[in-house]
N, C-alpha and C positions, 0 to 999 in steps of 0.2 A: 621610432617605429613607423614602420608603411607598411599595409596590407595591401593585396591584390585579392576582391572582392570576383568571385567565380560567378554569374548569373547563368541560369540553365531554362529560361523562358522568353518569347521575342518581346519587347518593350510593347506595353501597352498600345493601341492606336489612339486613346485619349491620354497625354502625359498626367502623372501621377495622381492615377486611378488606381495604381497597385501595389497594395502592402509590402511587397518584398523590394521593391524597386524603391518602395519611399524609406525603407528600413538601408537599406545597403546606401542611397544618397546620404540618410545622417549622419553614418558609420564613415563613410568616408571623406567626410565633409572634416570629421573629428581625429581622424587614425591617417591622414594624408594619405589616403586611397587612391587606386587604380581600381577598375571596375575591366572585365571581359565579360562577353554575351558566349557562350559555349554550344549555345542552340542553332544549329545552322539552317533556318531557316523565317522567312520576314513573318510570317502567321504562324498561333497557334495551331497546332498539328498532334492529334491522338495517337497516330500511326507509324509517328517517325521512330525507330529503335532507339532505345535510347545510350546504348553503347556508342552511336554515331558521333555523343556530342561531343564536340571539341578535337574532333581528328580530322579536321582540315584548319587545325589553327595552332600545330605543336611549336612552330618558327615563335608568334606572339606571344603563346603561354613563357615560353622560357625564359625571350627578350625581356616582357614585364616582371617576372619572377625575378630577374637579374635586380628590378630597382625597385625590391620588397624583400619584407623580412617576415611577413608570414603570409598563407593563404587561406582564403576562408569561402567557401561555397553555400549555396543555400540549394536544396532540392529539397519536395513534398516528401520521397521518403528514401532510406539510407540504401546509397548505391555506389558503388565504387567505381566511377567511369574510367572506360579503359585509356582516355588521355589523361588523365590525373597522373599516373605513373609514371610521367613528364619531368611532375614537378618534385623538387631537392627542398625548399623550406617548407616549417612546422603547418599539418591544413588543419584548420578547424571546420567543424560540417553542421549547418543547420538545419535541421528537421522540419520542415513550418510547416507539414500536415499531420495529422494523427495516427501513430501504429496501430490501432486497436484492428487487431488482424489480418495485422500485416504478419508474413510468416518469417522465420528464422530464419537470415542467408544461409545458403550452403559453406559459403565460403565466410569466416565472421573473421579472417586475421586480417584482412586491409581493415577493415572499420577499428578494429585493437590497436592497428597502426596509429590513427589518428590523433594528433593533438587534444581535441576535443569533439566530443558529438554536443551540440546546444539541442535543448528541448525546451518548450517553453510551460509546461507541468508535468505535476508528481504519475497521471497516469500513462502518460510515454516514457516517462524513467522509469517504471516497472515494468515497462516491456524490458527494455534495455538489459535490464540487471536479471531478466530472465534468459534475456539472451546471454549469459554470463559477461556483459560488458561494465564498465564503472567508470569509464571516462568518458565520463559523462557531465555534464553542468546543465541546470535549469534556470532560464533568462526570459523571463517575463516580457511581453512585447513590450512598446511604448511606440505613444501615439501625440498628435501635437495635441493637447488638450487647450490650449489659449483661447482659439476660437469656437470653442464648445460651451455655451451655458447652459442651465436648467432652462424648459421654456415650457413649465407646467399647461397643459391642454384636458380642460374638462373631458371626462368622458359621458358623451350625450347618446341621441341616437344615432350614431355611426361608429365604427373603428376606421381608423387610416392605417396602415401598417407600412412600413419603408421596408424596402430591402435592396440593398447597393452591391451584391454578390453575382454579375453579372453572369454568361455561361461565356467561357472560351470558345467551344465545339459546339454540332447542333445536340448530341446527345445530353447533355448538362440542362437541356431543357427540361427532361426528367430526372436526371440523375442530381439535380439544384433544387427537386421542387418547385420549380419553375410555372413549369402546367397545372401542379398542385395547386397553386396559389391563383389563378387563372381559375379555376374550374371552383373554387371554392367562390371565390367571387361573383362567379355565377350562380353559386345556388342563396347566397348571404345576402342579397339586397342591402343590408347596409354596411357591407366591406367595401372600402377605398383601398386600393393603392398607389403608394409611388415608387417607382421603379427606375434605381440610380443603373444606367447603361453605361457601356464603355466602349464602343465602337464597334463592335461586330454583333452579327446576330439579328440586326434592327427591322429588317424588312420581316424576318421571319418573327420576329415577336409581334408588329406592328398586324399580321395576319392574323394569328393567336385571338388577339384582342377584339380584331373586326370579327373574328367568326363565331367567337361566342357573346359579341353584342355589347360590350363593355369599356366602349371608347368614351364612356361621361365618367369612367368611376376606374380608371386606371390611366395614372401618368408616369409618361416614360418621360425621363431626362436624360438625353445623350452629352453630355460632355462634362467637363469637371466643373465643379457646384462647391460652393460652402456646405457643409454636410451639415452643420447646425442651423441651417436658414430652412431644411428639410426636414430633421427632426424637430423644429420647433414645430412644422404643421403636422408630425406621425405622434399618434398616441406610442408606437412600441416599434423597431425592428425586428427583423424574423429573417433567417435563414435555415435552410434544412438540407437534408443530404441524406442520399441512400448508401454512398458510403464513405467512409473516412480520409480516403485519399485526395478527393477532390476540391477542399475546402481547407483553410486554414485551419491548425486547431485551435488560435484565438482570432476569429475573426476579427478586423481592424473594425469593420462595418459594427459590428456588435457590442467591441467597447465603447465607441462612439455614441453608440446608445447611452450603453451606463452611464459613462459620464455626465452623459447629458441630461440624465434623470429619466430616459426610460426605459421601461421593462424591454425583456426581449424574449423571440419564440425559438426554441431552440433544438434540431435532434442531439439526441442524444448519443450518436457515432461520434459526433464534437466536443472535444474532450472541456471546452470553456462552460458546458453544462456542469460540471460538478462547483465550480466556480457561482456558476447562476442558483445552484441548489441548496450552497450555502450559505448564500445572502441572500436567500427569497427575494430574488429581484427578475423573473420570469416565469415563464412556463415551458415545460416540456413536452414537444409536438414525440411523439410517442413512435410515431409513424409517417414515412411521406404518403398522405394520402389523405383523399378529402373527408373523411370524418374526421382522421384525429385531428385535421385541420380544425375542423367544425370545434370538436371538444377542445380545445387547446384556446381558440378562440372566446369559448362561453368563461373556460376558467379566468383569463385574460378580465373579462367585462366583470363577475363575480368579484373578483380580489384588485380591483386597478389600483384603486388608492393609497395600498398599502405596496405593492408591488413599486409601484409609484415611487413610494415614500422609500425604499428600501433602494433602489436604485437611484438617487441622489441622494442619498447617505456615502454613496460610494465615493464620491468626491474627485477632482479633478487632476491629484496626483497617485492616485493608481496606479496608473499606469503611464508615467512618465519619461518623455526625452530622456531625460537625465539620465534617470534612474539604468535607462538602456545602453547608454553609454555609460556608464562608469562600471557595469558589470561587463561589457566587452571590453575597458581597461583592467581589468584584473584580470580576464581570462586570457587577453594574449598577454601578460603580463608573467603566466604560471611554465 
């Protein structure tokens, strides 16, 4: 079996800094993959249509399609690019952001077409299946879990909060929570953050920071990092989102947390909060906005220990390599 792996976003400017790009390197590392980039363009870009992708590259799609046996794409949410109709082997289609209102194609028989739709939980399969669709499979992310240990951190007087969900665009500065967290820090005297970057964006954050006075008690890290050498000094990770589309809906950044043993702050457009809600291992930021910030916060400092304690309960094969690979052996398998 050989896959031909579809990518629909330009490679990060920091190498593997991005969940989908480190997902699709495992997969193909294991499945003797081919990888395409379908995006034609070197930078993230809000503006580009997205029907464009892949239609100055039908020559390569076919060629590579000739030395594979199936195809598998990743986009945030389910869309039928009009160079896909290119390709002749079985596609499977990954979802890796959240449909919570996202609307019903017009058109639902290309996706019926498909091999498979992957989701990675039960509340984007109930979209699916409202959309009357059923081929469907739900695949749990996995993550390298090896270099992640518990690195328990009293809670004193300070909170440190991590968050490694860079923005691609400038509007993600709001639409991420971004400024939320920024502006919260300004009124919290004892909020710290660290703030995992990934090459763009840097001078305009680096402004952010200087103009509301908070260059002692916010650090940016611009390049790839041990992620557990930062959570060892974060009491908790937090991302948030105004809306569903623009975020993972398990963030990598957030299991990374869990596993690690800490809490994490969460909206709840992110479908990984039902997840957080049944293992009382976070808090639910309610709102992007600087009170529920605040509140979300005080709940956070109120319940640590147990939040704490509940989030390295969670244990270090949750969410597993493995476990990710051998359900995408059974599904191109079916």
């Amino acid at each position: 079996m050989s896959v031909l792996y579809l990518l629909t976003a330009p490679p990060p400017a920091i190498a593997g800094t991005e969940a989908t790009f480190q997902e699709v390197t495992t997969l193909q590392a294991a499945f003797a993959g081919r990888t395409i980039n379908l995006f034609p363009l070197k930078r993230p870009s809000g503006r580009l249509p997205k029907w464009l992708y892949g239609l100055n590259q039908f020559g390569a799609l076919r060629a590579l399609e000739r030395e594979c046996t199936l195809n598998h794409i990743y986009f945030s949410v389910p869309y039928f690019f009009p160079a896909l109709r290119v390709l002749r082997n079985p596609l499977v289609y990954t979802v890796t952001a959240s449909l919570e209102n996202y609307p019903r194609p017009r058109n639902i028989a290309p996706l019926r077409s498909l091999h498979r739709i992957v989701v990675n939980n039960e509340r984007d399969a109930a979209t699916l299946r409202s959309w009357g669709l059923a081929n469907y499979t739900i695949i749990p992310p996995g993550i390298d879990s090896s270099r992640l240990a518990p690195a328990p951190l009293p809670l004193d007087n300070e909170v440190t909060l991590l968050m490694a969900s860079a923005p691609w665009v400038r509007r993600q500065f709001d639409l991420k929570g971004i400024d939320t967290l920024l502006n919260t820090a300004a009124r919290l005297p004892f909020l710290r953050l660290i703030l995992l970057w990934r090459g763009l964006l840097f001078g305009e954050l680096n402004e952010r920071i200087r103009r509301l006075g908070l260059a002692d008690r916010v650090e940016v890290v611009d390049r790839k990092v041990e992620i557990n050498d930062y959570l060892g000094r974060a009491h908790a990770a937090v991302l948030l989102a105004k809306q569903p589309d623009i975020v993972k809906a398990y963030p990598h950044s957030l299991l990374e947390s869990l596993v690690a043993g800490k809490p994490v702050l969460v909206s709840p457009c992110i479908p990984l909060v039902d997840y957080v809600r049944q293992r009382d291992c976070g808090v639910v930021v309610e709102e992007v906005s600087v009170p529920a910030l605040v509140a979300a916060i005080a709940a956070l400092k109120d319940r640590y220990s147990e939040l704490a304690r509940n989030a390295i309960s969670i244990g270090p094969d949750a969410f597993s390599l493995a476990s990710l690979v051998e359900s995408h052996r059974r599904l191109y398998a079916l």
